[in-house]
N, C-alpha and C positions, 0 to 999 in steps of 0.2 A: 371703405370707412367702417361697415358696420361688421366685416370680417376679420380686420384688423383691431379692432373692439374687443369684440367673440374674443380672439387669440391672446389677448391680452390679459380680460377677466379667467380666463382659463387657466393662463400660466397661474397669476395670482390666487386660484384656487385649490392647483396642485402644489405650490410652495406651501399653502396654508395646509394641505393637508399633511405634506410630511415633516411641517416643523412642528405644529402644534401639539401632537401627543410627545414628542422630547420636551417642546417646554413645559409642556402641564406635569412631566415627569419630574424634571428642574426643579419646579416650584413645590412639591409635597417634599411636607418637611414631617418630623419624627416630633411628638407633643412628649413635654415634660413629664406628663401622666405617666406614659406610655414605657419610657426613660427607666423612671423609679419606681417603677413596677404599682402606679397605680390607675391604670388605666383598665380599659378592657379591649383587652385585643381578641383576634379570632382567633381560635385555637383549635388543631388537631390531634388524632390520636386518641388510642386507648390502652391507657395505665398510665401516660404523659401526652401533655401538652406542648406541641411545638406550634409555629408560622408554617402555612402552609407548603411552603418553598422546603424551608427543612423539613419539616415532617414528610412531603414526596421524595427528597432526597433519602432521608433514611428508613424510607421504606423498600428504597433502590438496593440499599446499605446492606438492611436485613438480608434481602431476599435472596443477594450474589454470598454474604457471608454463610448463609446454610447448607449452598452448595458445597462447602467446605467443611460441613457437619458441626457448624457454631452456630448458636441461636444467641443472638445478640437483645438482650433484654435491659430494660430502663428503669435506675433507681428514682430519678429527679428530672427531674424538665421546669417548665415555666413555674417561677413560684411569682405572687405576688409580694408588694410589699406587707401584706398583713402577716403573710405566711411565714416571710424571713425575720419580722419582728418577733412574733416568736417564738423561732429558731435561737431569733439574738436573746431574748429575756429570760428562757429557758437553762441557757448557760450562763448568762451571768449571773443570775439566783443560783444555780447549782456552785457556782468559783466563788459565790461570793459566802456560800454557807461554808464554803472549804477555808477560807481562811487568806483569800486572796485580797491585795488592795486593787481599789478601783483599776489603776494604772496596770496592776498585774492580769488583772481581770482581762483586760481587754485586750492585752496583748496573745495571752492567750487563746483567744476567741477566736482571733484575726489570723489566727496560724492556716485554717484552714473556711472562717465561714465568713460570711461579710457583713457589714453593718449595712441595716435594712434601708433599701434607696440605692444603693451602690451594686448591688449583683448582676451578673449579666444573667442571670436565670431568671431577671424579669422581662428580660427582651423576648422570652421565647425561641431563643436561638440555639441555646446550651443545651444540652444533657449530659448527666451523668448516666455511663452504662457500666453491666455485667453480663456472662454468659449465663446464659437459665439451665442449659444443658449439661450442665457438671453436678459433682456433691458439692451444696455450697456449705461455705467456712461459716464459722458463728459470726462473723463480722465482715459485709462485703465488700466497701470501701476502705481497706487497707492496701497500701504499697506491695505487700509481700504477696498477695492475692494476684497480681499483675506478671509477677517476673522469676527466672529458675523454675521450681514446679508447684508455685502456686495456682490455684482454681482456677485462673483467669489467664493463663499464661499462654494460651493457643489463642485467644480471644485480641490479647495485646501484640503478637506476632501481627497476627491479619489484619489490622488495623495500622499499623506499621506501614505494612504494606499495601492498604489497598486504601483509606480512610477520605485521603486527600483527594482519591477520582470523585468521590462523594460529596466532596466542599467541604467536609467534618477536619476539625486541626486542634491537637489538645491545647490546652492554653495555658495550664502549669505545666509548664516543661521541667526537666530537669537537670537544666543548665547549669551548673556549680556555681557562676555568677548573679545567678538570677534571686528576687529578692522579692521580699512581701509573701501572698501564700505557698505555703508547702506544695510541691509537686503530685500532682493528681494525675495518677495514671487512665483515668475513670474521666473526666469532664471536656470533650470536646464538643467545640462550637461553629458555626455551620457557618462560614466567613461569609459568604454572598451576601449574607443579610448581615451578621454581626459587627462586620468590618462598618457597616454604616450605622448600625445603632452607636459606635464607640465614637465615632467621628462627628456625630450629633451629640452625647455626652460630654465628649470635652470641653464643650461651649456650654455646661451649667457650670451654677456656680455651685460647686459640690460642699462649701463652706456652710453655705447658706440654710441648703436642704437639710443638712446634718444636724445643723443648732435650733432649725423650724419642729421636728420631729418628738423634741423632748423623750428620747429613748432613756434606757436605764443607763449612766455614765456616763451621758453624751455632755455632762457638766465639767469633763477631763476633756474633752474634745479641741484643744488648746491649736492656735492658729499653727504653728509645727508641725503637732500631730496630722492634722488634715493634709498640708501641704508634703509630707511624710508617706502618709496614706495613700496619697493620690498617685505618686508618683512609682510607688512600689508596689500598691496591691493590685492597684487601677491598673499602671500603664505599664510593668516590667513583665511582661506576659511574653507568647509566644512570641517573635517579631516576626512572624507569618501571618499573625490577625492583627498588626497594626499598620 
C-alpha cells in the first residue's frame, strides 16, 4: 500500500517536473512597454544594444564573418521609443521647413523610418549593419553601398550566404511586390526572438498607441492611414520573419 503510494507520488512529481517549466514558458507573455519600445529591457553589447540571444548569436556572426577578412560593424540596434520620437520630429520639422504638407511629410518619412511605437528596433532584435574594414563612403546606409562595387558589397555577398545559419533575415527585402518601406540592404532581424515579439504585436491596438502619443502630424493619422500602415510597413516584410 505504502509502495504503491511512494510510486504514485513519484510519477506525479516527475510529470510535475517536466511539464511545468513548458508551462511557465506558455504563460510569459511580451508587456506593451516592451512592444513600443517603452520598457526597459536587458540589453547587450558594445556600440549596440541587442537581447541576449541575438547579441550571442551575432557575436557567433562576427566572429565566422572575419574569417573571411570582413569586420562586420553596427549602425543602429535597440532604439527606444524616445529615441525614434526623435528621429520622427527631427524630419518632420526639417519637410515641414521644406515646404512639405503634413500628408506629404509623412509619407516621406515613412519611406524609410517609422512612426515612434511601431519599430521593431524597439524589440532589440534588429540591427542595422556595415563593414568597418573598408574606406567608408560619406554616407553608409545607402542601397548603392551594398551592391556592384560598392563599400559594402563583400559584406552583403557573405551575409547572403551565410546570415540565416545565425538566425539574422533582412526584413526589407527587395521583392518588386513588396510594399511600405524601401529596401534595406543593412537591417536584419534575429527571427528566434523577433518572430515573437511580431506575433505579440499584432494583438495591440496599433490605432490606439498612435493617437495616445500626440506626435507631430499624428492629427493626419486618419483610420485608413493606420489600417494602410499596418498592413504595408508592419506586416509586408520578409515572409521569412512572419
Amino acid at each position: 500500500m505504502i509502495k504503491r503510494l511512494y510510486r504514485k507520488l513519484l510519477g506525479l512529481a516527475i510529470i510535475a517536473i517536466v511539464t511545468l517549466p513548458q508551462f511557465a514558458f506558455n504563460q510569459t507573455s511580451i508587456s506593451e512597454e516592451e512592444l513600443i519600445g517603452k520598457g526597459n529591457p536587458t540589453l547587450f553589447g558594445e556600440g549596440y544594444k541587442l537581447r541576449e540571444a541575438a547579441f550571442l548569436s551575432f557575436k557567433k556572426m562576427q566572429d565566422e564573418a572575419l574569417k573571411s577578412g570582413i569586420r562586420i560593424g553596427a549602425v543602429s540596434s535597440y532604439r527606444s521609443f524616445a529615441h525614434q520620437k526623435r528621429i520622427w520630429e527631427r524630419k518632420y520639422k526639417s519637410n515641414h521647413d521644406s515646404g512639405l504638407t503634413p500628408t506629404e511629410n509623412i509619407k516621406k518619412i515613412i519611406e524609410y523610418s517609422t512612426i515612434p511605437g511601431t519599430s521593431r528596433h524597439h524589440w532589440g532584435t534588429d540591427i542595422d549593419i556595415y563593414q568597418t574594414n573598408v574606406k567608408q563612403p560619406k554616407s553608409v546606409l545607402l542601397e548603392n553601398n551594398f551592391h556592384n562595387i560598392g563599400a559594402y558589397c563583400k559584406l552583403k555577398e557573405w551575409m547572403d550566404l551565410h546570415a540565416k545559419t545565425y538566425g539574422f533575415y533582412l526584413v526589407y527585402n527587395d521583392l518588386p511586390k513588396r510594399k511600405g518601406f524601401k529596401y534595406e540592404p543593412w537591417h536584419y532581424s534575429y527571427k528566434p526572438l523577433s518572430s515573437k515579439y511580431l506575433k505579440a504585436y499584432k494583438k495591440l491596438n496599433i490605432a490606439k498607441i498612435l493617437k495616445t502619443d500626440k506626435l507631430l502630424g499624428s492629427e493626419n493619422f486618419s483610420e485608413n492611414f493606420i489600417t494602410k500602415y499596418t498592413l504595408e510597413n508592419i506586416l509586408d516584410i520578409n515572409i521569412d520573419l512572419l
